[in-house]
C-alpha positions as CSV (number, residue, x, y, z in Angstrom):
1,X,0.0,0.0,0.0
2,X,1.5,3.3,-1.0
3,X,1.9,5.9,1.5
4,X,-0.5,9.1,0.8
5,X,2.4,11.5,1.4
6,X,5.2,9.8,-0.4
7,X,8.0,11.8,-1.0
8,X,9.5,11.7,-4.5
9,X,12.8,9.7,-4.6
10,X,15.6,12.2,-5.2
11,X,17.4,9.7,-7.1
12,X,14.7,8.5,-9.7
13,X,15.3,9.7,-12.9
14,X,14.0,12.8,-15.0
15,X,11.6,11.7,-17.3
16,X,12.3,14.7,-18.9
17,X,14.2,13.9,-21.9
18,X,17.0,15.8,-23.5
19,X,14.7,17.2,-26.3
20,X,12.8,19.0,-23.8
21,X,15.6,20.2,-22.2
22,X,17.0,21.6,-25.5
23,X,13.6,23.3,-25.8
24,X,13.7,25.2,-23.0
25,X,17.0,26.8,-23.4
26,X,16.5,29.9,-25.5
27,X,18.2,29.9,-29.0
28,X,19.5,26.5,-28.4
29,X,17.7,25.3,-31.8
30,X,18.1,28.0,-33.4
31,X,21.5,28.9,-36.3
32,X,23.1,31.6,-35.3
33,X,23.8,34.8,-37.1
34,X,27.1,34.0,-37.9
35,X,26.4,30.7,-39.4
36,X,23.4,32.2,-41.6
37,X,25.9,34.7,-42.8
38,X,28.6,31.8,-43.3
39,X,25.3,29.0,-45.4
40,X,24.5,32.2,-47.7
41,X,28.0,33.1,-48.2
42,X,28.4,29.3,-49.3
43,X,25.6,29.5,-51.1
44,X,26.1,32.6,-53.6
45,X,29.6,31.1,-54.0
46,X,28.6,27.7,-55.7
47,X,25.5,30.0,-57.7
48,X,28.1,31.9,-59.2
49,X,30.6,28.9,-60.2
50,X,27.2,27.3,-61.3
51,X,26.3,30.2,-63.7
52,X,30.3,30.6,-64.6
53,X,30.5,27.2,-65.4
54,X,27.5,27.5,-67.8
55,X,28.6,30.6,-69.5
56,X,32.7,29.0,-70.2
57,X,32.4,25.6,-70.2
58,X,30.3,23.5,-73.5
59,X,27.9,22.2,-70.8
60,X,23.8,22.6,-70.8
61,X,21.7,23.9,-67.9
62,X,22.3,21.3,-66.0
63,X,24.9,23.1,-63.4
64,X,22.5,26.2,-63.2
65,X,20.4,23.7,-60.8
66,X,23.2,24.2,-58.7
67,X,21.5,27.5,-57.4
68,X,18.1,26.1,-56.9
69,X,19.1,23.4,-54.8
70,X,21.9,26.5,-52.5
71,X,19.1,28.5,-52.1
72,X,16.4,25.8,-51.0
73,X,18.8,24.8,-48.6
74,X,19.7,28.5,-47.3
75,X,16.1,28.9,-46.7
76,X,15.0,26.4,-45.2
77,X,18.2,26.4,-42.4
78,X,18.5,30.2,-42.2
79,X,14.7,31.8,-43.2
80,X,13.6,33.4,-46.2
81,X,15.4,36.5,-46.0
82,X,18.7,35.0,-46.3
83,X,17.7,32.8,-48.8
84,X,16.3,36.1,-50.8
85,X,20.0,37.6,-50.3
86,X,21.7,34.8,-51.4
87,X,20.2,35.0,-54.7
88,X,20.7,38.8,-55.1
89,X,23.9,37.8,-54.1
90,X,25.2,35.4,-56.8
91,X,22.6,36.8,-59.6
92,X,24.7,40.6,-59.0
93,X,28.2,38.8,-58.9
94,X,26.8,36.4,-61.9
95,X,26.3,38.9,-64.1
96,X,29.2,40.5,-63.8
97,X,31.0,37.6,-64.0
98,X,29.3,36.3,-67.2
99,X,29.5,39.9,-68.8
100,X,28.6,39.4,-72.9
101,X,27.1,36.1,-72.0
102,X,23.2,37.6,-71.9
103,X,21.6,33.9,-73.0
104,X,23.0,32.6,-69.5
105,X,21.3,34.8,-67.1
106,X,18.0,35.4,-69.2
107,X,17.9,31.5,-68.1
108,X,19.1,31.8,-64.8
109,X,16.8,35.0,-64.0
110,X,13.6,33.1,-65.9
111,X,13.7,29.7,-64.7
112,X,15.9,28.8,-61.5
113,X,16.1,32.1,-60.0
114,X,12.0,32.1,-59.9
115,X,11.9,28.6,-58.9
116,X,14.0,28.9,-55.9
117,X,11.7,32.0,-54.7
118,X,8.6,30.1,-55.6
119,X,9.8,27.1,-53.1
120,X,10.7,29.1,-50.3
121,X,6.6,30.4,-49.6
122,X,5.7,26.4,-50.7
123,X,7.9,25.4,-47.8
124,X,4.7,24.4,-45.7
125,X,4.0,22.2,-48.0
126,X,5.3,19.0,-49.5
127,X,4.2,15.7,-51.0
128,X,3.2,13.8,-48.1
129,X,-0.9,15.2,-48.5
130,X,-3.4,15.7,-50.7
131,X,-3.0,19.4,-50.2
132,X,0.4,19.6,-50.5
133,X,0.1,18.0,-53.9
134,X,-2.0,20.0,-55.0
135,X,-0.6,23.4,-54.0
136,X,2.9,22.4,-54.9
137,X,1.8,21.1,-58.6
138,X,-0.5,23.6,-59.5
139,X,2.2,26.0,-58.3
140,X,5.4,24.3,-60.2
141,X,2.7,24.4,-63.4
142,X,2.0,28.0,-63.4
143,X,5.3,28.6,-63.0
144,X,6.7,26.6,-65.9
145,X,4.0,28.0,-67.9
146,X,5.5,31.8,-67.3
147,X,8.8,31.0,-67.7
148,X,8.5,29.0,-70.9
149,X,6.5,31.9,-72.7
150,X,9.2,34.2,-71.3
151,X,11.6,31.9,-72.6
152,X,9.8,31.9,-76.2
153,X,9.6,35.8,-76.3
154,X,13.2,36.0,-76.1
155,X,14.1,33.3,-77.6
156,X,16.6,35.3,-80.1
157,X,18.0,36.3,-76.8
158,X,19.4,33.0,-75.8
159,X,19.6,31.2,-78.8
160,X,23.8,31.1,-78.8
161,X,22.8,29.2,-75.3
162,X,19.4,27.3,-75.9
163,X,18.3,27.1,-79.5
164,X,14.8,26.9,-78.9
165,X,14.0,28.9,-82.8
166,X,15.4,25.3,-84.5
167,X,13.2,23.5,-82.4
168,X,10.3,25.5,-83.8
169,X,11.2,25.8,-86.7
170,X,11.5,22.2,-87.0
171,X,8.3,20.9,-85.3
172,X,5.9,23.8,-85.9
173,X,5.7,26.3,-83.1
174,X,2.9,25.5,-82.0
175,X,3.2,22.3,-81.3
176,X,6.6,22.4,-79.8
177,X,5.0,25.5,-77.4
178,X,2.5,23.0,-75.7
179,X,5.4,20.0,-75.6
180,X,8.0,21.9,-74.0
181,X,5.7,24.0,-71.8
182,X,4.6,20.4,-70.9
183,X,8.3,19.1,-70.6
184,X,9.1,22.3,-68.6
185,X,6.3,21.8,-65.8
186,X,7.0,18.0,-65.4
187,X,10.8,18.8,-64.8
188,X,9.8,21.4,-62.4
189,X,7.7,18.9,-60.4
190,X,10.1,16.0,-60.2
191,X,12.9,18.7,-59.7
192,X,10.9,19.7,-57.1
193,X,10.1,16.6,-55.3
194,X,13.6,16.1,-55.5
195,X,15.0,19.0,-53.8
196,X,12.7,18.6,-50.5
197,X,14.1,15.3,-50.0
198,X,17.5,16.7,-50.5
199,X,17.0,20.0,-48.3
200,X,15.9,17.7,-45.5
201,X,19.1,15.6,-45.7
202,X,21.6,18.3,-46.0
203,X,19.9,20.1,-43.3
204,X,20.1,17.3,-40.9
205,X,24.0,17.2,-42.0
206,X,24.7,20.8,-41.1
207,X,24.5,22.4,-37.7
């Protein structure tokens, strides 16, 4: 029979865990200034050898993801402001770096810089619900859709980069408008999808 006025044993252990602990201490979760300042610094650096690399170097668009994937990360581990900075960041250095090389950033500043600022509002949402799917889809959609018909308008723009006029030319315009605007939003989903598994990973890697 227990006593009614037991006195708690001063050597039976917390069940507080060390989660809650952490919790409790102010700014223990939370990444310092320094180190938001150091992840942005990081990632304008590989956005401009991603964009360098595209302008010098006989390689597609693939390295261009490059700054998508910096800036998803920044934002997520740091907040969207930093993200924000990181791409003024390496689109300012970018272009100065790439000078003459107009194609490269008309890419950059319609496709991957408007993607990474689309994803950093959509971070509430992934592909785990009904809604998320939804939201993120319809969103990665619209998006496509504007930067393929800026993409089109300009086309003579970044033809020395993307020849997108002999691909018209040979398939009829219209039609290859409606397949690449299709290609364009499916790459953007599966890009997408993509990246939050990867975001999650690399921010479980870094402090």
């Amino acid at each position: 029979m227990e006593e009614p006025f037991q006195k708690p044993d001063p050597f039976e252990e917390s069940e507080e865990t060390e989660k809650d602990t952490e919790k409790r201490i102010p700014g223990k979760n939370k990444t310092s200034a320094g180190r938001k300042a150091a992840y942005t610094a990081v990632s304008s650096a590989l956005s401009v050898i991603a964009i360098v690399t595209a302008c010098y170097l006989p390689v597609t668009v693939l390295p261009l993801i490059t700054i998508s994937l910096a800036v998803s990360v920044v934002a997520d581990k740091c907040g969207a402001g930093w993200g924000v900075l990181s791409m003024a960041v390496s689109a300012g250095i970018g272009t100065l770096a790439c000078f003459g090389h107009v194609g490269i950033m008309i890419v950059a500043g319609l496709v991957f810089y408007p993607f990474s600022l689309l994803c950093i509002p959509l971070r509430p949402f992934d592909y785990s619900s009904v809604k998320g799917v939804v939201i993120r889809v319809l969103s990665m959609t619209a998006l496509a859709s504007l930067s393929f018909l800026g993409l089109f308008l300009l086309a003579s723009q970044i033809a020395d980069f993307i020849n997108l006029e002999a691909v018209f030319e040979r398939i009829g315009t219209a039609a290859a408008y409606v397949v690449l605007n299709v290609a364009l939003a499916a790459a953007f989903v599966i890009v997408d999808w993509t990246f939050l598994k990867l975001v999650k990973i690399i921010g479980k890697r870094i402090r």
